[in-house]
N, C-alpha and C positions, 0 to 999 in steps of 0.2 A: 788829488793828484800825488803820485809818488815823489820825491825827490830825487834828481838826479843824481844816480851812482857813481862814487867820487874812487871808489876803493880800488884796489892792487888785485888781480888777476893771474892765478896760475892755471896751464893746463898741462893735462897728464897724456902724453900719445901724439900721434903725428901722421894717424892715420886721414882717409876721407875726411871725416866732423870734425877734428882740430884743425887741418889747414883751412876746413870754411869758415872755422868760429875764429881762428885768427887773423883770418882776414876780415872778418865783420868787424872784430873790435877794433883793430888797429887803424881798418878806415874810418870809423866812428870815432876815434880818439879816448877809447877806453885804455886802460894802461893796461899790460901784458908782459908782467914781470919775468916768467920764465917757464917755458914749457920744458918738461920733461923726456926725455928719450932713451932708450936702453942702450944707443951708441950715439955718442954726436958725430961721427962723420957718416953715420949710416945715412942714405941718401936723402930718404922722405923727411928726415931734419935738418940736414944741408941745404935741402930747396928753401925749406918755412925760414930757417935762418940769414936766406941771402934773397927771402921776397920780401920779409914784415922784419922789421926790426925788433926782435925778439932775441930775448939768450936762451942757448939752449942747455942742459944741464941734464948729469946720471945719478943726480943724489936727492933723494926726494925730501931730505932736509930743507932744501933749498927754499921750496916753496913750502915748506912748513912759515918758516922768517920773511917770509917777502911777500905774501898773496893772505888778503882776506876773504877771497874766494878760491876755491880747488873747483877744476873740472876737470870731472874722470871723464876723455873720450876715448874709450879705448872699447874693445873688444866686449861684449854681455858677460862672456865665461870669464873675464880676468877683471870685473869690477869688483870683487869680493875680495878679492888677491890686494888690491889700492884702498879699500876701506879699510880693511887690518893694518894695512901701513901706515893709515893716517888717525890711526886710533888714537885718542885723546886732543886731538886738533881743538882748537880753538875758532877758530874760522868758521866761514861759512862750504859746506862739500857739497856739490851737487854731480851724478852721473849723466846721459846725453841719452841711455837706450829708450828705446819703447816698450820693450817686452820685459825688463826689470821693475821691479817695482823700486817704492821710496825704502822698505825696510833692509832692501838689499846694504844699504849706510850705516845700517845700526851700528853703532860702538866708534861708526869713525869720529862721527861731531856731533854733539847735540843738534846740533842747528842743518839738518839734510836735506836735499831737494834732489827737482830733474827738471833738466834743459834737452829738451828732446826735439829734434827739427826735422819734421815731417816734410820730408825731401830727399828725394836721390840726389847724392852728393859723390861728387869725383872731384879728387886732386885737380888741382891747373882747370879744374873747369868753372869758372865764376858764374855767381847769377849777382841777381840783384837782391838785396835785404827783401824787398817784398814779395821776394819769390821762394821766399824760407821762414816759413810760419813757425813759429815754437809752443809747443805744449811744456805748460809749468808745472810744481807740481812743490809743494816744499811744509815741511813736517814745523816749519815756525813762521813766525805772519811777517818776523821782520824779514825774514830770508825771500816770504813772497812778493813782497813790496822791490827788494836788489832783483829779484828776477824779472819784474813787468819793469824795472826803471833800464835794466842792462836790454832787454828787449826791444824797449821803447828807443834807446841811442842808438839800437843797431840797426832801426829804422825796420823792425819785423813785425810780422802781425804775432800778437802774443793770445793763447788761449788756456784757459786754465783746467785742466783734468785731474781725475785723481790717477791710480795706478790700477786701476780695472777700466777708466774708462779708456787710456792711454795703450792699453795689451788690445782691447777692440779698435781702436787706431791703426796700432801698427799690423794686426790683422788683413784690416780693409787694405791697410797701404800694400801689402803682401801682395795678395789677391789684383789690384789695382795696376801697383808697378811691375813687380818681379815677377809676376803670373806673365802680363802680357806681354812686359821684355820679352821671357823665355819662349814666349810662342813667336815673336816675329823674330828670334833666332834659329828656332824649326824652321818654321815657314820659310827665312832667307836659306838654308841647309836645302830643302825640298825643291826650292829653283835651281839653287846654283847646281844641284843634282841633275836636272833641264837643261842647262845652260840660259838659264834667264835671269836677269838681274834683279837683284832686291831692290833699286832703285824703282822698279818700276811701281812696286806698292809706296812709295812715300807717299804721293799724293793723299794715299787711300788711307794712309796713317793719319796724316794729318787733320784730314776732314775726319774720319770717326773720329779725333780727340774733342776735336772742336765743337761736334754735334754734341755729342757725351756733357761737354763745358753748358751748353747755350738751350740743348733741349732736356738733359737729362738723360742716361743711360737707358732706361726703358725705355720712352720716348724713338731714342735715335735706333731701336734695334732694329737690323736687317740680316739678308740671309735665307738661305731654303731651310732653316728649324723655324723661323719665326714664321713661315707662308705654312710651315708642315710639309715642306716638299720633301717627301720619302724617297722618291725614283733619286733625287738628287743628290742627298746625303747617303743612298747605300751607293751611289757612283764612285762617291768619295772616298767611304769605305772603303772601295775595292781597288782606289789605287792606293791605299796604306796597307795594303795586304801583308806586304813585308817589312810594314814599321811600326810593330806591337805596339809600344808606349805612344808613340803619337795616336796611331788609332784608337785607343782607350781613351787619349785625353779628347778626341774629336767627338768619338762616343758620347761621352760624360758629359760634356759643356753640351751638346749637342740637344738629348734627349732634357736636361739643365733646362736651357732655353724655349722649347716646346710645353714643357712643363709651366715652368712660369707666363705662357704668353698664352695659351690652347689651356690651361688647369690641365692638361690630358698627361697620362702616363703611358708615355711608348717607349718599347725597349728596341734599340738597334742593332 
């Protein structure tokens, strides 16, 4: 068993994944020496500052002196930008992306890792530690030991990837979450065009999740691609007549689905 992590804590940004990981550690009672911000009255670190008791700071020296850990939560394209600034660190650096890898760290600290939390995450919208699983990932063994032990306090399921199997992760999650967000915000678009409300598919949300959870996504598929009903999906078709990209993507997952469930290739 690891030893519980006793060490000083900085994080970098103030975005979604720093206000969840400041509030996982602060309720765990890990110390959280001083998050960084590029304005302290700018708002998103006004809020983290008057929820968690945390100091908020514009000089990244700060948490040079005061954190034996750095987390960079900030943006994919601007973690390169924070490992050049922390170049020569002594600490232990780890980033939070998916789709970065470990060497994106190089030159910041010997000792580099990722804390990456496989979860759609929002501002002000709490979950519970169990419902924000973390993939580890860290270029020295003592760094991986603080990362299942900072894991393990924040009461998270912790799993260990490397930085290819972590980019197939956040893939899936793509495909998973952001995919089908994006379609039942079409879909709510295509009612309220009706005047019908999106309320009315919640139900239908909910139960596909849940099938998806308990039987497995093959398992729970339904629909006229998975019967092969043709007559039905060129119905569909035809009333996207005038919504090009939706009708592709109806297309595409469509002929998708019959493929995978019939082996059959039909084009719509």
């Amino acid at each position: 068993m690891d030893p519980v992590y006793t060490g000083k804590i900085a994080l970098i940004g103030t975005g979604n994944v720093a206000w969840h990981l400041c509030r996982l550690f602060t309720m765990a009672g890990l110390k959280v020496t001083a998050v960084l911000t590029r304005n302290r009255i700018k708002a998103s670190g006004s809020q983290m500052a008057s929820l968690f008791p945390v100091p908020l700071t514009d000089d990244i020296g700060e948490l040079r002196n005061s954190a034996d850990l750095i987390i960079i939560a900030v943006g994919d394209a601007h973690i390169p930008q924070f490992a050049k600034r922390l170049a020569g660190y002594q600490g232990y650096v780890v980033h939070t992306a998916g789709s970065c890898s470990l060497s994106v760290l190089t030159g910041a600290s010997l000792k580099g890792g990722v804390l990456y939390p496989c979860q759609t995450l929002t501002r002000g919208r709490a979950l519970e530690p169990d419902q924000i699983p973390f993939c580890i990932e860290a270029s020295d063994p003592s760094l991986q030991a603080v990362l299942r032990s900072v894991v393990a306090k924040a009461g998270s399921p912790c799993f260990e990837l490397d930085s290819r199997q972590r980019l197939k992760l956040h893939l899936a999650a793509v495909l998973a979450c952001n995919f089908a967000n994006h379609l039942w915000d079409r879909a709510g678009e295509f009612l309220g065009a009706a005047g019908i409300p999106f309320s009315l598919l919640h139900p239908l949300l909910a139960e596909t999740l849940t099938k998806a959870v308990t039987l497995g996504p093959e398992a729970a598929q339904t629909g006229p691609a998975v019967r092969m009903d043709i007559d039905t999906l060129q119905k569909h078709l035809a009333l996207l007549a005038h919504h090009q990209a939706l009708a592709e993507i109806y297309r595409t997952v469509s002929e998708s689905i019959i493929q995978k469930h019939t082996g059959k290739n039909v084009q719509l």
